[in-house]
N, C-alpha and C positions, 0 to 999 in steps of 0.2 A: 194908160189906155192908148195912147199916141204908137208906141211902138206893138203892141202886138195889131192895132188899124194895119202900121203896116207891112207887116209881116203876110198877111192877109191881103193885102193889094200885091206883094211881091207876089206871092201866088197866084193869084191869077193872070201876072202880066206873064208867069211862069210858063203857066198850063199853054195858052194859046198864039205864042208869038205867031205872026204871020199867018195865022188862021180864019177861015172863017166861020163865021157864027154859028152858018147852018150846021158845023162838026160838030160842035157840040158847044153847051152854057154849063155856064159854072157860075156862082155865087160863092162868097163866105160873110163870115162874119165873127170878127172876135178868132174864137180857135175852131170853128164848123164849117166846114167845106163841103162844099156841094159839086155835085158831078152830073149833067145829062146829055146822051148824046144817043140818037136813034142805031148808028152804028157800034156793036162790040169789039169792034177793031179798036174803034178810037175811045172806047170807055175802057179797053185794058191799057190802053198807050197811058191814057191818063193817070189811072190809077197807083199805074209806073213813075210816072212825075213826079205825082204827090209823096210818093213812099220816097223818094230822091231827094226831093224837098225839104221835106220832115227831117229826113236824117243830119241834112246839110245843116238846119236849123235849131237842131237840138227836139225836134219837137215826135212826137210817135200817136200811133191809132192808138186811143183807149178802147181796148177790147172788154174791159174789165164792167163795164156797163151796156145798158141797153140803147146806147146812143148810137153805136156803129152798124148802122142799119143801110139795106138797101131796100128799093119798091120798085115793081115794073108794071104795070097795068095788064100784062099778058102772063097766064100759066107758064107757057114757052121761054117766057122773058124771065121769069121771077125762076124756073129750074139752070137757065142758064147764069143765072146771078149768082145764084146758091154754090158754084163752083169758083166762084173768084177769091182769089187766097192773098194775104197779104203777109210775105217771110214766112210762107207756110201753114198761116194759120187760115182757117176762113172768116174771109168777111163777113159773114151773116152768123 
């Protein structure tokens, strides 16, 4: 349990070096990764991270379930999410 803890702390000191908060929050836990940030600029930067991350780590999005999910509280938000692809595939 100790090493994937932090694996999962490496990631987030990953995501936000020198950053501020108000860019965006991120959580994880275990192997779930969380992503929120009012700007789409900085939720594709991120999203880039992680996929960089992952790869660095051995680790990949499980597509294969109904776990890789996104939510946006807006129509506008939830059509623009629906576009974000990871190596091609879509996120959603």
């Amino acid at each position: 349990m100790m090493l994937v803890n932090l694996l999962a702390t490496a990631w987030a000191l990953a995501m936000l070096p020198k950053t501020s908060k108000r860019v965006a929050g991120i959580s994880a836990y275990v192997d779930d990764k969380f992503i929120r940030s009012p700007s789409w600029g900085h939720l594709e930067l991120l999203l880039r991270r992680t996929i960089h991350f992952d790869r660095f780590t051995g680790q990949s999005v499980n597509f294969d379930s109904d776990k890789s999910i996104g939510l946006c509280t807006t129509k506008e938000g939830m059509n623009k999410l629906q576009l974000l692809t990871v190596e091609g595939s879509p996120l959603l």
